[in-house]
C-alpha positions in Angstrom: -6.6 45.1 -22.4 -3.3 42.6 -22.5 -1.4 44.0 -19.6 -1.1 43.0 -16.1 -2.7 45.8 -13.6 -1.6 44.6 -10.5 -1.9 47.2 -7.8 -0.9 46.2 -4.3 -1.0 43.5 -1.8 0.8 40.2 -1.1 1.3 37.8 -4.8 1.5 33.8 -4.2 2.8 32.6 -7.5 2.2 28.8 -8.2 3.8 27.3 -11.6 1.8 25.7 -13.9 1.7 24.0 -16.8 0.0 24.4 -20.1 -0.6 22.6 -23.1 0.9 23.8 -26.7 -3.1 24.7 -27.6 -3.5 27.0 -25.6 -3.0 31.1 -25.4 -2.9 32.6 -21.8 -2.2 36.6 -21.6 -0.4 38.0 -19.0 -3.6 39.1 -16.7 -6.3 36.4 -17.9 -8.1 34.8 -15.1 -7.7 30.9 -15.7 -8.8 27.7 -13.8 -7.7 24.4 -13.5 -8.6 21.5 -16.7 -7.5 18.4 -14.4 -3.9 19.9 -14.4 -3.5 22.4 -17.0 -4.3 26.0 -16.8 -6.7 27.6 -19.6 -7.9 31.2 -19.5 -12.0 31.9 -18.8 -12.7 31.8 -22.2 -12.0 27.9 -22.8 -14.5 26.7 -20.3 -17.6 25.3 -22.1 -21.0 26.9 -21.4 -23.0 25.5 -18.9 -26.9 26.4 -19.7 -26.9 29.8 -18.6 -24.2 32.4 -17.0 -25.0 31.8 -13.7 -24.4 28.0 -14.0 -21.0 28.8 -16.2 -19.4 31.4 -13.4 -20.3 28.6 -10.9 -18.2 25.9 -12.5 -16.1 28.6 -13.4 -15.5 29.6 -9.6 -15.1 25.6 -8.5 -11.9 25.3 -10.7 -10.7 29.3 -10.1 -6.9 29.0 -10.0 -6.2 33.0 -10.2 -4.6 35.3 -12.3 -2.2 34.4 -14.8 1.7 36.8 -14.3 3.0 34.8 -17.6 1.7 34.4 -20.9 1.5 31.1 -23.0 1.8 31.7 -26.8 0.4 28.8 -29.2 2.8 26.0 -29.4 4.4 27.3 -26.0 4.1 24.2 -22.8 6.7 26.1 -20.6 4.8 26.3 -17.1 3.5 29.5 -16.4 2.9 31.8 -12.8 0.0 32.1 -11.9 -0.7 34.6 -8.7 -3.4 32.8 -6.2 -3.1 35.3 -3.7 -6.2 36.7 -1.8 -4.3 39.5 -0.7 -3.2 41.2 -3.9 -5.5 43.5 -5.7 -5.5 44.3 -9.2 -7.4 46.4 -11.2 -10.1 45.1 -13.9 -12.6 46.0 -16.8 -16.1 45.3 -15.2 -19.3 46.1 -16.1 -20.1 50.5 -16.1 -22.1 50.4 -12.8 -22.1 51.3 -9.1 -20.1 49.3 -7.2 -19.8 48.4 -3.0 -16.5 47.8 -0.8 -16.6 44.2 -0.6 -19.4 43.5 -4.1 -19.4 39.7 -5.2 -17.7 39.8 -8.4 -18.0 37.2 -11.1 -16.5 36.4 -15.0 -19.1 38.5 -17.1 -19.7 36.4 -20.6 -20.0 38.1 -24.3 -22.8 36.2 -25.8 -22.1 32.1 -24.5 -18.6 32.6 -23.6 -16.7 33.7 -20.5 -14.5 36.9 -20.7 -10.4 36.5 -19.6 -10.6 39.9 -18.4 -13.6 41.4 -17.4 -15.8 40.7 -14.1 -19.4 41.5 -13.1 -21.6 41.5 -10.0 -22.4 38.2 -9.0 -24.2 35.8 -6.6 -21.6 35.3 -3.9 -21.6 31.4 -4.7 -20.8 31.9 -8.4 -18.0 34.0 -7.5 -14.4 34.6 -7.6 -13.8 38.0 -6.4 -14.5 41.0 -4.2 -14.7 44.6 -5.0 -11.6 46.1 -3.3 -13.1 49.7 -3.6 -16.3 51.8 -3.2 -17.2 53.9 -6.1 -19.3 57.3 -6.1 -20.2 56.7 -9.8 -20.5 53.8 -12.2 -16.7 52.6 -13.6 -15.8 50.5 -16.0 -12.4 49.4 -14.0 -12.2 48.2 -10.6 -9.7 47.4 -7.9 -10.4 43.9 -6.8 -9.4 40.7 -4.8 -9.7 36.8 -6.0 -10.2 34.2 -4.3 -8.8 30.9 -5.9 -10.6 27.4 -5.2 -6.9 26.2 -4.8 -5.9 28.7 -2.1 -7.2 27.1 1.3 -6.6 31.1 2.4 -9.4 32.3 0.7 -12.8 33.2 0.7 -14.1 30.7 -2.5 -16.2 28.1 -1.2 -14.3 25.3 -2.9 -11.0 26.3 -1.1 -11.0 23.4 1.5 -8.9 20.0 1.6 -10.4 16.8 1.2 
């Protein structure tokens, strides 16, 4: 998927900036490297998945509007809304109004684009929809560590 699903909801676009190594896609979640925004995928591996969607969900930053080709440093927007909901891949399965939802991994490396049930503290969004069946897409809400507004545990000052 390289397209931006976003469905509804109040956006709160921050600008960014990225360095010339790095490729963001319209639609990638990405976090925070000190000041820089890199997609899920450039996060090293922490021991196991659980450990990696907790770091992961410590430096959340939300879901990238602009994309960053290689050689591009032009800031990008980067939606840190809680309110908006988007729809995303996810794991086929059954899932509840309000499900924990964290970065799934292919082998030891986080996906941009596709989300997971998760522990609620390894976390960075909510299922924004009930489903009567399993799905492989999924409204949702996020909830950046840099929005004091949300719901991510490392959304606090000081």
């Amino acid at each position: 998927m390289n397209k931006l699903r976003f469905r509804s909801g109040q956006v709160h676009l921050r600008k960014v900036p990225v360095d010339a190594n790095t490729v963001i896609e319209a639609g990638d979640l990405v976090w925070l490297d000190g000041a820089i925004a890199k997609p899920a995928s450039d996060l090293d591996w922490q021991t196991d998945l659980a450990t990696t969607q907790s770091e992961f969900a410590a430096r959340f930053l939300g879901v990238a509007h602009q994309p960053s080709k290689a050689g591009e440093t032009a800031p990008i927007s980067v939606d840190v809304s809680p309110d908006a909901v988007y729809e995303f891949d996810c794991n086929p399965t059954l899932y509840s109004l309000g499900q924990s939802l964290g970065v799934d991994a292919n082998g030891s490396q986080l996906m941009n684009k596709q989300l997971e049930i998760a522990n609620p503290v390894n976390s960075v969004a909510r299922a924004a929809e009930f489903t009567d069946g399993p799905v492989s897409t999924l409204r949702v809400t996020f909830a950046s560590a840099f929005y004091t507004g949300s719901s991510n545990a490392s959304a606090a000052l000081g």
